[in-house]
LONUSE-712431 format. One line per 5 residues: number of its first residue (from 0); their letters; for each residue z, x negated, y negated of C-alpha. Coordinates in steps of 0.2 Angstrom, whole numbers. Example, Ala and Ser with C-alpha at 12.3 -4.5 7.8 and 13.67 -1.06 7.14 Angstrom:
REM residues 2
0) as) 39,-62,22 | 36,-68,5
END
This chain:
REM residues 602
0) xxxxx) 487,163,115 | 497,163,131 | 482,161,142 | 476,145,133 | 491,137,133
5) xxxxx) 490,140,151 | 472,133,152 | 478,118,143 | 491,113,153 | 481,114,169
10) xxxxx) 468,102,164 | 484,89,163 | 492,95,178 | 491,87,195 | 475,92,205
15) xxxxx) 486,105,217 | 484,116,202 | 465,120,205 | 470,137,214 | 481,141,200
20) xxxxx) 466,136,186 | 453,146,198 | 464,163,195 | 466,159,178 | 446,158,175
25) xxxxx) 446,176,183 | 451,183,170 | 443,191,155 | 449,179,142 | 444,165,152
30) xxxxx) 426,172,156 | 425,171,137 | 428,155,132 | 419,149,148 | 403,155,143
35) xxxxx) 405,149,124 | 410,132,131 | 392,133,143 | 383,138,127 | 391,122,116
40) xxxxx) 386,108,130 | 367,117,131 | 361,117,115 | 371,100,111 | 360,92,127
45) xxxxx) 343,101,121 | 347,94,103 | 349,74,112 | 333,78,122 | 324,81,107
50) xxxxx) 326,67,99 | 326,56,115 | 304,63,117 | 302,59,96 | 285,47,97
55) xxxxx) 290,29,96 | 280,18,84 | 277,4,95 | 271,13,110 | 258,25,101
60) xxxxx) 243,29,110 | 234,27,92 | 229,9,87 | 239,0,74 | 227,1,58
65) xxxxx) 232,-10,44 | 225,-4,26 | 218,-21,22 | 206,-21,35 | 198,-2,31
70) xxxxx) 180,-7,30 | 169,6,18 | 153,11,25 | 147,23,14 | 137,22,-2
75) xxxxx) 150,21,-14 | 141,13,-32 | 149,6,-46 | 146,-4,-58 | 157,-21,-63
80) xxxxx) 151,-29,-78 | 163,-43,-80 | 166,-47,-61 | 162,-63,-56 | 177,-66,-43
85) xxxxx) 182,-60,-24 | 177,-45,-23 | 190,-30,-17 | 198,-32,-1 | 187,-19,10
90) xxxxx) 173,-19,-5 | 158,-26,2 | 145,-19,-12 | 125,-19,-6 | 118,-37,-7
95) xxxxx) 107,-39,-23 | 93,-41,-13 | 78,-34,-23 | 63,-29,-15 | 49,-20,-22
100) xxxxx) 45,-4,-13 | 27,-3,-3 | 22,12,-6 | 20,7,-25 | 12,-10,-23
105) xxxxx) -10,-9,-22 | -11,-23,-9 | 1,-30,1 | 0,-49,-5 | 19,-57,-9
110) xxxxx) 26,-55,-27 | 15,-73,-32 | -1,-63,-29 | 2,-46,-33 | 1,-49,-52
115) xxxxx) -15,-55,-51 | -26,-69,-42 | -33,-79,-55 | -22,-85,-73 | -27,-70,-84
120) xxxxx) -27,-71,-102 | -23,-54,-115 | -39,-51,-117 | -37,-33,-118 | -33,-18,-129
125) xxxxx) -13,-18,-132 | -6,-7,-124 | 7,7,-129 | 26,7,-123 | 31,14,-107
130) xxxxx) 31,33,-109 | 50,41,-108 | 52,59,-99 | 56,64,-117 | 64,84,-116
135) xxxxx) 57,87,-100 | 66,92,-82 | 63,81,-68 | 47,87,-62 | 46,96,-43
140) xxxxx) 27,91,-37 | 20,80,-50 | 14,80,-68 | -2,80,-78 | -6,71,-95
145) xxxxx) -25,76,-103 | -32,74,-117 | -49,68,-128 | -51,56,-143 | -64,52,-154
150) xxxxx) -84,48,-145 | -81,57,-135 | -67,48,-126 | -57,60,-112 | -44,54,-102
155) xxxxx) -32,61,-90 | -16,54,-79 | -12,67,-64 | 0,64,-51 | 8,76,-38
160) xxxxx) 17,75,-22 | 21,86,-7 | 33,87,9 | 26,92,23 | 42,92,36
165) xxxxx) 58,84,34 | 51,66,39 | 32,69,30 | 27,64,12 | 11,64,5
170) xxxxx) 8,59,-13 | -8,55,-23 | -14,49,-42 | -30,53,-53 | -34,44,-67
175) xxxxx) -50,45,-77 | -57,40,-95 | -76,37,-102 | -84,37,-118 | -102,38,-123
180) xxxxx) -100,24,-135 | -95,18,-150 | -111,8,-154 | -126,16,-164 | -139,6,-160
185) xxxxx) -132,-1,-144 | -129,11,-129 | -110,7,-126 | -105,22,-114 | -93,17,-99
190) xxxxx) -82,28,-86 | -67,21,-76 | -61,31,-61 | -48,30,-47 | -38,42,-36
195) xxxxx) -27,37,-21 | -17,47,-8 | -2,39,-1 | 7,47,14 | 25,43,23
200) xxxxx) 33,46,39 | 50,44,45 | 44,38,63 | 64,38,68 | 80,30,62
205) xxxxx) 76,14,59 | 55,15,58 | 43,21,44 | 24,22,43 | 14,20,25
210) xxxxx) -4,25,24 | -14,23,10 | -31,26,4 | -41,26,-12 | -60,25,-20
215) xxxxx) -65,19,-36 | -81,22,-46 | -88,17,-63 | -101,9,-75 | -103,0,-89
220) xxxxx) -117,-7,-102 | -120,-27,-105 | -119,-32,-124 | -136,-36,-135 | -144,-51,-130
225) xxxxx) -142,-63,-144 | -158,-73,-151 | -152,-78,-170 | -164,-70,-185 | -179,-66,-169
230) xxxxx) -177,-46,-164 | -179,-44,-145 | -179,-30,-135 | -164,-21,-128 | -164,-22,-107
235) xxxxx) -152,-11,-107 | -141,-19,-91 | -132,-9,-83 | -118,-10,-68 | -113,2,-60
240) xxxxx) -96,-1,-47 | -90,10,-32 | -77,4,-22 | -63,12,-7 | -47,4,-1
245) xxxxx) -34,8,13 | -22,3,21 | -5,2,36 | 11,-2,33 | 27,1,47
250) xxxxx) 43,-5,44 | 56,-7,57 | 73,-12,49 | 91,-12,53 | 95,-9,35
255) xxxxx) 87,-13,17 | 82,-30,21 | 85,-34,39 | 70,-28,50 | 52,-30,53
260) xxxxx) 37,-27,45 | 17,-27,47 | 5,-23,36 | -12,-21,35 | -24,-18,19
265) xxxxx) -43,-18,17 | -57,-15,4 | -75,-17,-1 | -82,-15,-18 | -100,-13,-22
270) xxxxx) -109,-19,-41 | -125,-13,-43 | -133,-21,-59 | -148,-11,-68 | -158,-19,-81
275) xxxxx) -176,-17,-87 | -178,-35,-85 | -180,-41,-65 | -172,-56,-70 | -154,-46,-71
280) xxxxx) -156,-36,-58 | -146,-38,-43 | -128,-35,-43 | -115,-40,-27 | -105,-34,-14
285) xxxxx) -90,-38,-6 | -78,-34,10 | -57,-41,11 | -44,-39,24 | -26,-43,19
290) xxxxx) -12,-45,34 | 5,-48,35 | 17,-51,49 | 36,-53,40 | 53,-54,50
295) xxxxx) 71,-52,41 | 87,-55,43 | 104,-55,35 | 114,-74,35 | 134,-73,39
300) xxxxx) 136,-77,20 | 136,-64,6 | 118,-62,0 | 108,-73,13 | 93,-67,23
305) xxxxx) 80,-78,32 | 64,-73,32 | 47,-80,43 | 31,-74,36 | 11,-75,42
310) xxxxx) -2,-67,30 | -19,-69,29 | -33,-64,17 | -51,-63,24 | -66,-59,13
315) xxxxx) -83,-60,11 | -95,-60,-4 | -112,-57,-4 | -122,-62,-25 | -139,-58,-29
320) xxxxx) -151,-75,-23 | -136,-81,-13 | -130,-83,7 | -115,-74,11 | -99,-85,6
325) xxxxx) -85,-80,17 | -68,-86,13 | -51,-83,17 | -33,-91,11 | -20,-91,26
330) xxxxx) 0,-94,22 | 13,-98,37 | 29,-100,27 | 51,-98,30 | 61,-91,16
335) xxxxx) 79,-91,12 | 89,-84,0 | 107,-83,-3 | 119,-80,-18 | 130,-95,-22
340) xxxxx) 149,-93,-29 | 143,-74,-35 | 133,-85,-50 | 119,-94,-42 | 106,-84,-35
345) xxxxx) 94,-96,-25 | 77,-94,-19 | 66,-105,-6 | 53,-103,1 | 43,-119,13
350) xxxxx) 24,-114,19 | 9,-122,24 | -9,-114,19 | -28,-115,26 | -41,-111,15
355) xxxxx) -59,-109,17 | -73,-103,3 | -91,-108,-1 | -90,-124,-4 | -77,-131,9
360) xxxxx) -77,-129,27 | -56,-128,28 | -43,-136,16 | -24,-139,20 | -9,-139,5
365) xxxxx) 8,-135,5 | 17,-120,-3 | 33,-124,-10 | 43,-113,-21 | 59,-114,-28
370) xxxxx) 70,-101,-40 | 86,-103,-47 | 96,-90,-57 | 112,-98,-63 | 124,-86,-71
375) xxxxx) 134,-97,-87 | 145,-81,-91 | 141,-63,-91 | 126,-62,-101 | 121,-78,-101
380) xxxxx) 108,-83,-87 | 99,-97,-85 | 82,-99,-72 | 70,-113,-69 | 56,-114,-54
385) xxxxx) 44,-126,-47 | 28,-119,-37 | 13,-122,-29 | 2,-110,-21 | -18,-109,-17
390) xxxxx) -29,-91,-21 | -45,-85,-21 | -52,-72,-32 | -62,-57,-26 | -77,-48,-37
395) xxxxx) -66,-36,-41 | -52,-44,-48 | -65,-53,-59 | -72,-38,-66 | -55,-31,-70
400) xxxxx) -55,-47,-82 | -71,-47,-88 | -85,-33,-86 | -98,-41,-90 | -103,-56,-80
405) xxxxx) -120,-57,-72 | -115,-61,-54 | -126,-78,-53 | -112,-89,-46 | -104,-90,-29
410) xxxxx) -83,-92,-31 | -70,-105,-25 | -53,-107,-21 | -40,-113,-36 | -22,-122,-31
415) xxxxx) -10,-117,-45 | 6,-129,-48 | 18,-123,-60 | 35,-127,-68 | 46,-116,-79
420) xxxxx) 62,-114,-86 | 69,-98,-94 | 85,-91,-105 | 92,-75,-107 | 105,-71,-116
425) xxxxx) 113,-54,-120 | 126,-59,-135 | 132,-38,-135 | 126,-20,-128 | 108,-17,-129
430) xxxxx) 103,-33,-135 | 94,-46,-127 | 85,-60,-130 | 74,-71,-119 | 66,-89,-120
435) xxxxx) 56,-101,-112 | 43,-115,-107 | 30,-117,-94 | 21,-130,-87 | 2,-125,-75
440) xxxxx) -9,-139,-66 | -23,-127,-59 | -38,-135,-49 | -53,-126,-51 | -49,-115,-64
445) xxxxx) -60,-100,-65 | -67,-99,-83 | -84,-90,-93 | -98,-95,-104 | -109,-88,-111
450) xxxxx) -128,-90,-103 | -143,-95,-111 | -162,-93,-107 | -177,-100,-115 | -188,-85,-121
455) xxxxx) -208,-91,-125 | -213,-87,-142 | -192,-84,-147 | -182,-99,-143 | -163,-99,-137
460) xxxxx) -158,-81,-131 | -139,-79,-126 | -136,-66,-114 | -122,-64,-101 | -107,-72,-95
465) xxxxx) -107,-84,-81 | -93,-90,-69 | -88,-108,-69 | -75,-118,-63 | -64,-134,-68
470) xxxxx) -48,-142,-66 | -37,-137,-80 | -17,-136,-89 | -8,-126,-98 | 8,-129,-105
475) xxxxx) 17,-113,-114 | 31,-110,-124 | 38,-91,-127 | 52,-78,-132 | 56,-61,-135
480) xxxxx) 70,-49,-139 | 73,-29,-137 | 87,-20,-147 | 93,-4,-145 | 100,1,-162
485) xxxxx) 105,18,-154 | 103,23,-138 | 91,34,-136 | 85,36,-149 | 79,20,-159
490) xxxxx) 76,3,-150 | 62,-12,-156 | 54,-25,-145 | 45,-40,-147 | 38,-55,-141
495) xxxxx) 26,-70,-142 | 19,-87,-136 | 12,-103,-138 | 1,-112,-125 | -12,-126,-126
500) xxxxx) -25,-120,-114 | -35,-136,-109 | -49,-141,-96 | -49,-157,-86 | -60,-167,-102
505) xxxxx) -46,-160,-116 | -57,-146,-121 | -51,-131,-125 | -54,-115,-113 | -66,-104,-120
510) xxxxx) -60,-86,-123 | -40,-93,-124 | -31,-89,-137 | -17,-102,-143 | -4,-88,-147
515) xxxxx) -1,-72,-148 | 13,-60,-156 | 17,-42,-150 | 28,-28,-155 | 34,-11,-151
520) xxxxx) 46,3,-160 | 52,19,-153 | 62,32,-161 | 68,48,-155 | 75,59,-170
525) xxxxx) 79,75,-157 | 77,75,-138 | 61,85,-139 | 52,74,-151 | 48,53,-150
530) xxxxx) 36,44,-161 | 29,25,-156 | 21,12,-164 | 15,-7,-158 | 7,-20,-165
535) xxxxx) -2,-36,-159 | -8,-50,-166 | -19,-62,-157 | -23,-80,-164 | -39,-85,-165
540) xxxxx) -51,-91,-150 | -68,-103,-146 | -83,-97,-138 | -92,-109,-124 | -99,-119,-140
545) xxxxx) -86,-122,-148 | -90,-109,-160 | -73,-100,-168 | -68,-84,-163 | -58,-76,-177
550) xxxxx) -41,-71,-174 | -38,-50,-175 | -22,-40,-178 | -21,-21,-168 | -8,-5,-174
555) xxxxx) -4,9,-164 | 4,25,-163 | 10,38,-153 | 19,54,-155 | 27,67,-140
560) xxxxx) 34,84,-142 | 41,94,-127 | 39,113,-131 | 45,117,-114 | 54,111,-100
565) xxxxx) 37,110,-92 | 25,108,-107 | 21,98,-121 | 8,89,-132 | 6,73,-139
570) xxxxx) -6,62,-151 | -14,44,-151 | -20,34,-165 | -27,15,-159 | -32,2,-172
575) xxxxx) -28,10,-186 | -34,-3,-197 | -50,0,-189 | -52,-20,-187 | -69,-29,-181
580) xxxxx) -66,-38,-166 | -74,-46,-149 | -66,-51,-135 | -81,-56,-127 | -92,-62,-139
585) xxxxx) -110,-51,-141 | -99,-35,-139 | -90,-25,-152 | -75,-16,-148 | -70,0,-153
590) xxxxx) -64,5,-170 | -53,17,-174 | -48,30,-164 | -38,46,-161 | -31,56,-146
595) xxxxx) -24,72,-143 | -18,80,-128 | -7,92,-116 | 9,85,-104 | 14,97,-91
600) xx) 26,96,-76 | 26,105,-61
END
């Protein structure tokens, strides 16, 4: 206690008492307390050091990232029903810009031609409703639906797909049905046959190629020819069709809608007509190249793209008695779209087209088209559009409509104007119902009659149908509604219109129903099992004469079962009440009949 009283008074002392200090730090006591005063200033300097190096906010070598300006790049999905606002700050969802995917189109025409290229009626068998996957897994290389119905009717669906790398896929479809007839004293046998191979390549990040390529081949036999109480002999016409189509598509895009795209698609068909009499024999034959040149790109607002399109369609047709009539129908047109206030979904599109057929060296017209889809409130829409577009039918599509022409007449061009309006309305979950009116102005409107011939020692004979054209109107009114009482397991649809089909002197169109009603049902009682049922009724019709058509009503049924995961059968009854009908007059179509048959998934 001494010493550091010692030590004390010597830091207080004049300087001339350093000697004195020196001795005292000499000895032992003051060794100590030297050292524990050396180890105090050490750590209390390392500890001021330490937080004098701590990282300092504003000079970090990392930028300053506010959260509000986080941009999502990833795929995140979501669904907002009720959002009709700003979106969330850094949400920037995909544009609703819907595009229909190549590879599942058979031409490359624009969506105004690629439901068909003439106004086609519902002349046609109904159709059942849209098969469901029922109790099945998703299926690794395809499926295959056979089966056979009564004369003799087999049918079969068959579709598979294979990868061959990790930027090569190549898929392909069969489909097939024929009968040997339904008629006793009439032969009435007909096959219908297509298969198509599609492959894809992921040339690199941003490009693709589509290749496609496809045959067809069928036949058919002509109706009775018609000569009132006289009996004259069958010629027994035949026509037999064989056809191929292929096609190029490469796509190279920034992202869904940005890019560019080139397309190519040609086809030639072949109808070789058979007949005992030389006066139907014959046929046609025809060639067609579609191209398309179309650029994309996204606008600065939300949903805009601008697009620039060139397309052409080039053909030729060659009838029996006939020069070769080429044709073509070329577009050069600028489209915008853009999505207005998240409620008003607008479509333009401003184009010029040249056409040239058979009866006209080249013809000029605009092609204007103009869609609005207005949103009211969540499920309440409201769409109108104003169009105008020039076509040009090929043989093939004509057939498609109506088998039994007796290719005598050379084809034309047709300009189709057309303004509608259109409700939908969705008042609560799994409800909806739709309605609207239509207004058509066609020019040269492709129609049939029914051809007659002079017959020495018979009279007036009526035997095929011929191919006319005439300016003509339609002006349509129509609604429908679907229901889905429980989901998945029973739903109801239906739907109908009302037109008055006229040509250019007020007639009415020959073969043009004035209304028609249809309906479907589903129900699903256990995952493995569904049962269907539709209905249509169509109203009645006038031939070429004038002479009614009466009106006919079709039932349907359908019934799956899914023993397996991979496996299953299922059975078809059509027109059940085994009705009498024509669609084209001289040729009864089929009664009843029922199917049974096979799914399986591999």
């Amino acid at each position: 206690m001494g010493n550091f009283k010692e030590i004390i008074s010597y830091f207080i002392l004049p300087f001339d008492n350093l000697l004195s200090l020196n001795r005292l730090i000499n000895s032992d006591m003051a060794k100590s307390l030297y050292l524990f005063i050396f180890i105090f200033f050490y750590l209390t300097g390392a500890a001021v050091t330490a937080q004098d190096t701590q990282p300092d906010p504003t000079q970090s070598l990392l930028p300053e990232i506010n959260p509000q300006d986080i941009e999502i790049r990833s795929q995140f999905q979501a669904r907002f029903p009720g959002l009709r606002r700003q979106p969330i700050l850094g949400f920037n969802p995909t544009p609703r810009v819907y595009q229909v995917d190549p590879n599942r189109m058979p031409f490359i025409e624009d969506e105004e031609t690629v439901m068909a290229n003439l106004p086609i009626g519902d002349l046609d068998r109904s159709a059942p409703p849209v098969y469901e996957p029922l109790g099945y897994k998703s299926p690794q290389n395809g499926f295959a639906r056979m089966g056979i119905g009564s004369f003799i009717t087999p049918e079969a669906d068959v579709y598979g797909i294979a990868k061959l790398g990790d930027n090569n896929w190549v898929s392909g479809n069969f489909n097939f049905t024929s009968t040997h007839g339904h008629l006793e004293n009439h032969r009435s046998s007909y096959r219908f046959m297509d298969a198509d191979i599609r492959s894809f390549s992921k040339l690199s990040d941003r490009a693709s190629l589509r290749l496609n390529a496809g045959a067809e081949s069928g036949f058919n036999h002509f109706p009775e020819l018609d000569a009132g109480s006289a009996d004259i002999e069958d010629p027994a016409t035949r026509v037999e069709v064989t056809g191929f189509h292929g096609g190029a598509d490469l796509a190279i895009a920034r992202n869904s809608v940005a890019g560019f795209n080139l397309a190519v698609q040609v086809y030639a068909n072949e109808f070789d007509m058979s007949s005992r009499r030389a006066m139907f024999e014959g046929g046609a034959n025809e060639w067609g190249v579609n191209a398309k040149a179309e650029y994309s790109r996204l606008g600065n607002n939300i949903d805009e793209v601008h697009r620039i399109r060139a397309q052409s369609r080039v053909g030729a047709s060659d009838f029996a008695g006939f020069e070769t009539s080429n044709w073509s129908v070329s577009h050069l047109s600028a489209h915008y779209e853009r999505l207005f206030n998240y409620k008003t979904d607008v479509k333009a599109k401003l184009g010029v087209s040249a056409v040239t057929d058979a009866f006209a060296d080249i013809s000029f017209y605009l092609s204007p088209r103009l869609r609005v889809n207005h949103t009211l409130f969540d499920g309440f829409d409201i769409r109108g559009e104003i169009s105008g577009a020039p076509k040009h039918a090929s043989i093939h599509d004509i057939y498609q409509e109506n088998r039994f022409i007796d290719y005598s007449s050379q084809l034309r061009h047709q300009y189709e104007g057309q303004l509608s309006g259109e409700v939908e309305l969705e008042p609560f979950m799994g409800t909806k119902l739709i309605g609207g009116a239509s207004f058509q102005t066609v020019s040269n409107y492709l129609y049939y009659s029914r051809n007659s011939f002079i017959e020495a020692g018979i009279g007036t004979v009526n035997s095929y149908y011929d191919i006319n054209f005439e300016d003509a109107t339609f002006m349509k009114l129509y609604a429908g509604f679907s229901q889905e009482l429980n989901p998945q397991v029973f739903w109801i649809s239906a739907d109908g219109y009302w037109q008055r089909p006229r040509l250019s002197g007020n007639e009415k169109i020959p073969f043009t129903e004035s209304y028609s009603i249809k309906g479907t049902l589903s129900y699903r009682p256990v995952k493995q099992v569904v049962f269907e049922g539709w209905s249509e009724y169509t109203g009645s019709r006038e031939n070429s004469l004038g002479d009614e058509l009466s009106s006919y009503i079709q039932l349907g049924g359908r019934f799956e079962i899914s023993i397996t995961e991979q496996a299953g059968v299922y059975g078809k009854l059509v027109n059940l009440l085994n009705q009498e009908y024509e669609l084209w007059q001289g040729y009864p179509e089929r009664g009843f009949q029922a199917f049974v048959g096979f799914t399986y998934l591999f």
